[in-house]
C-alpha positions, 0 to 999 in steps of 0.5 A: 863447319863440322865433319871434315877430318882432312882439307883439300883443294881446287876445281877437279881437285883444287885447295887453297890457303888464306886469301884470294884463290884465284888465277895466276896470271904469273907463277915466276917467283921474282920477275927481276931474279933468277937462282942457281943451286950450287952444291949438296955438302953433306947430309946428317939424320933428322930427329923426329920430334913430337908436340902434344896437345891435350884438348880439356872440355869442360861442361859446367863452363862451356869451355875448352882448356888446351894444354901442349907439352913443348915446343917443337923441340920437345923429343918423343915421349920416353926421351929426354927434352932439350930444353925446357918445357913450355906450356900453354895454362889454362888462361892461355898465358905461356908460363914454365912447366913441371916436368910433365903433362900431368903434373901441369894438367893437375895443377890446373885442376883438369883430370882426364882430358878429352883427346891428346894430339901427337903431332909429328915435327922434324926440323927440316926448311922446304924451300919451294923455290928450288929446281925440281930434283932438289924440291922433290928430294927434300919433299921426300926425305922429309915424309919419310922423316915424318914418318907419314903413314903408307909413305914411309918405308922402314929400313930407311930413316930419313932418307926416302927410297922413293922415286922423285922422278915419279913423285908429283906435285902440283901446285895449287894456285890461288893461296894468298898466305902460303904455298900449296901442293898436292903430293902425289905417287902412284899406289898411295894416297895424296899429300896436302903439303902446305909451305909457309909464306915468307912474311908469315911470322908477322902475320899468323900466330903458328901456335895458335893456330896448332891449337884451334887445329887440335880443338877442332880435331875434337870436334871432326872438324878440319884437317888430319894432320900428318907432320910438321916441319920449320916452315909447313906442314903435311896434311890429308888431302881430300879427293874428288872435292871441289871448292866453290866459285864466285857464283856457288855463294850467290846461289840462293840455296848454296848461301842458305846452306852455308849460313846454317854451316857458319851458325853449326860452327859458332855455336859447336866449338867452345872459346877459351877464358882468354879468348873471351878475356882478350876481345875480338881477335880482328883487332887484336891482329890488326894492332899487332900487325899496325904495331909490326909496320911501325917497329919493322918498317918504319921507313914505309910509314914515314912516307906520307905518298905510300899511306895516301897511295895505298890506305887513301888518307893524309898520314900515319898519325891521321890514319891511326887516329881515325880507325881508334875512332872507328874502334869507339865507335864499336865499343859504345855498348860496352866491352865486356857485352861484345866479349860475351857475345863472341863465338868462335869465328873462322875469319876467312870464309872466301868462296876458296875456302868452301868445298862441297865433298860430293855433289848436294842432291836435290830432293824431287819431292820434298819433305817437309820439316814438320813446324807450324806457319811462321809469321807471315810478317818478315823483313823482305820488301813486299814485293820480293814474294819471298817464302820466309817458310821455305827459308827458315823450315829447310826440307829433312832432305835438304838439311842432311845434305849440309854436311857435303858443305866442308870449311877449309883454312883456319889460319884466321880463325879465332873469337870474333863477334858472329857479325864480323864474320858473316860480314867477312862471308858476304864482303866476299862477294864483291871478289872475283879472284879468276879474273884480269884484276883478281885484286879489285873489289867490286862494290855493286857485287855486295849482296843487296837486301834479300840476298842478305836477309836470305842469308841472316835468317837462315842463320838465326833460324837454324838450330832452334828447333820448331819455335813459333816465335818471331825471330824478326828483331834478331835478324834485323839486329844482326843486318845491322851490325854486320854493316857495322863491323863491316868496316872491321873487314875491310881494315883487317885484310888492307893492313893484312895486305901490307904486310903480306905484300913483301914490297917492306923490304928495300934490301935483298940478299945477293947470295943466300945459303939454306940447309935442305932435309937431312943436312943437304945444304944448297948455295943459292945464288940470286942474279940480277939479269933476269934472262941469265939461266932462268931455263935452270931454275923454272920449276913452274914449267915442271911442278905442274899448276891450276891456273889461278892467282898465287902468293908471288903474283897477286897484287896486294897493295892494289887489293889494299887500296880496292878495300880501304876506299870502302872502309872509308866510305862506310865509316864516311856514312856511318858518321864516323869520320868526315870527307876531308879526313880521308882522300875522298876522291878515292872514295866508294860507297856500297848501297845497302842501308840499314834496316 
């Protein structure tokens, strides 16, 4: 969804990251640990680093080709490199470089490309569990080693003259995948600081999503992005923005809207040759992570009671065998046809991540898109009284105001079947994620027929001009197939969840030694007795918060179970799988049939 350069955050100046935004009901980083810094040993000068990404289009294929020099330890350029360099080729496989940018680019046959991305990196680890002075400390060297434009103070190096005590960060509750700050001083403008999760490395694919970044930046689209570092990332914040609720996507102009922004984004961002040659990224994440469960934590899928507990089926074996099936099932019309279907999909359109920049004006008399009468055939029940005309022949005025409609977070984004995520987009209406039970998952909330048609034909509509044809057999095409990759939905984000949960672990550290910005290195002591200096260590009583459910607090293996008893019920009424293969008990079943 174009014209976004920046991503920014909550209800009166919320921002949120990856799954569930939602209320917390606890900001506690463990409930059974306390921490106590011990000591700052000694500090040393942070080099500033830079990766280049170079963005190819090319017109007579359609498509992008991205090049980045090197990893995050490639120096700035006209020094020498530290190690040698890695490149991303143009089918998108890692091969060894020459000895610079244009020499590989040459190689591949590209010639100028379209836009080069320098972005910052400093090999700085933010630990946001810190107490305050110290967080707030590293927060600030490490803008200033970034050298963060209006933040940096020359004369300084890596060591910010700033005040930490008027610095303010407020965290931004309701990311799933990582924390989220605003960063805020007086007489500047406002940071999006962004800490990875701790189980990230098993979920996200970090140099990936830096090159979706750099190709949306192409394009106007997502953040500007300031800086990196070993676990996180500075980003513009954008003021006054306000993200949606629960309610906002159910609005029936709002869900129009977002339909045509979803359907601006499909078509506007080329795939890469690999991304169409690997298939749907949804099940590539989901084998990779399946894979990840069974090297990295084999103890918990060997335990028969976690997989009927959590997945609602009888074991490991079972529940690998019946989603293969599932995947046949969508493969039945061909691979190479679904691989030549997909578009560039953001994979995570929750309502936490979608955010008006300013209010949409309504016109008071509206003008008319000038068209012809469609048919006055459509798919709505006839006694719904729907004007199919009013849907698909937006008003000028109207349409204007879909660029105030801003898509955050393309951590999840990638090459999918369009129908996988307007499956994604409508399975998030069944969230509440401000409410007791954030985790559950409410079936009876999943759009019933018109909603759903309001939506899909403001999808296919948008973009074709002033035709006169039909567009009934397309709709009824893509209603059907998103209840087809629904399932796919529900199975990403459960093993999703598994991973992201952090209860893999059977084993803590009892004392754990981190390095802070310019070479701070602070002792960290985890205590047992949860009541023993917890006041030392508070930083949710300091670091101000927006109420909502966090990355320490939500309960994803409750989520887990909540989406799998759809999954199975969907994949039960589909013919896919039969009761007693599944804990059926545990089953439920959405309304809409197929059309």
């Amino acid at each position: 969804m174009p014209e976004s350069r920046s991503r920014s955050t909550t209800r009166k100046s919320s921002h949120s990251s990856g799954r569930p935004k939602t209320p917390s009901e606890s900001h506690s980083r463990s409930s059974s640990k306390s921490r106590r810094p011990f000591s700052l040993t000694r500090r040393r000068s942070s080099q500033r680093l830079v990766r280049t990404i170079s963005v190819y289009s090319d017109a007579s294929t359609g498509e992008d080709t991205v090049v980045v020099d090197s990893p995050w330890d490639s120096l700035r350029p006209g020094s020498a490199a530290e190690d040698e360099s890695i490149l991303s080729s143009a089918d998108g496989h890692r091969s060894d470089a020459g000895e610079n940018l244009g020499i590989h680019a040459a190689s591949q046959g590209l010639n100028e490309p379209n836009e080069v991305i320098e972005v910052p990196f400093v090999k700085t680890f933010l630990d946001s569990s810190l107490p305050q002075d110290y967080f707030k400390t590293d927060v600030l060297n490490t803008i200033q080693s970034l050298k963060i434009h209006k933040w940096h103070v020359k004369g300084h190096k890596d060591v910010s003259p700033l005040n930490k005590d008027i610095l303010k960060l407020t965290k931004i509750t309701g990311a799933m995948t990582n924390v989220i700050y605003k960063v805020e001083y007086k007489r500047l403008p406002s940071l999006l600081l962004r800490v990875f999760g701790k189980n990230n490395g098993e979920i996200i694919d970090r140099d990936y999503e830096l090159e979706v970044l750099a190709r949306l930046s192409v394009r106007n689209i997502g953040p500007s992005l300031y800086g990196c570092f070993q676990n996180g990332r500075f980003e513009q914040f954008l003021e006054n923005a306000q993200t949606l609720g629960k309610d906002d996507i159910r609005d029936w102009k709002t869900s129009q809207r977002i339909a045509r922004r979803m359907k601006e984004l499909h078509t506007g961002v080329p795939l890469l040759a690999f991304e169409r040659k690997n298939g749907p990224v949804s099940w590539a994440k989901i084998a990779k992570w399946i894979e990840t469960l069974e090297l990295n934590h084999p103890e918990w899928v060997d335990n028969n009671d976690n997989i009927k507990r959590v997945l609602l089926c009888h074991d490991w074996k079972s529940f690998k065998q019946l989603i293969l099936r599932y995947r046949d099932f969508l493969s039945k019309e061909g691979e190479e046809d679904i691989n030549q279907s997909m578009v560039f999909c953001h994979n995570d359109a929750q309502y936490g991540n979608l955010l008006f920049t300013s209010p949409v004006i309504k016109a008071d008399k509206p003008i008319p898109l000038a068209h012809k009468s469609s048919s006055s055939t459509s798919l709505f029940p006839s006694e719904s009284k729907v004007s199919l005309d009013q849907i698909i022949h937006p008003t000028i005025q109207d349409q204007s105001q879909d660029k105030k409609l801003v898509v955050i977070d393309f951590e999840y984004a990638g090459a999918n079947p369009a129908a996988y995520d307007l499956a994604n987009h409508l399975s998030e209406w069944m969230h509440d994620y401000n409410n007791a039970e954030p985790y559950k998952c409410n079936k009876e909330a999943f759009p019933n027929k018109e909603h759903m048609l309001n939506f899909i034909y403001s999808y296919v509509s948008h973009l074709k001009g002033n035709s006169t044809d039909s567009i009934d057999a397309e709709v009824r095409k893509y209603y059907n197939e998103i209840l087809k990759w629904r399932p796919t939905v529900q199975l990403f984000w459960s093993v999703w969840a598994i991973l992201q949960s952090g209860q893999l672990q059977t084993e803590c550290l009892e004392n754990q030694e981190t390095e802070g910005t310019g070479g701070g290195k602070y002792l960290i002591k985890s205590e047992t007795d949860p009541t023993e200096n917890c006041d030392s260590v508070n930083i949710e009583s300091i670091i101000q918060g927006i109420e909502g459910v966090d990355v320490d607090s939500f309960e994803y293996l409750l989520y887990c179970r909540d989406k799998m008893s759809l999954f199975w019920g969907d994949l039960i009424k589909q013919g896919i799988v039969n009761e007693d293969e599944c804990i059926a008990s545990e089953v439920e079943f959405i309304a809409n049939q197929g059309l």
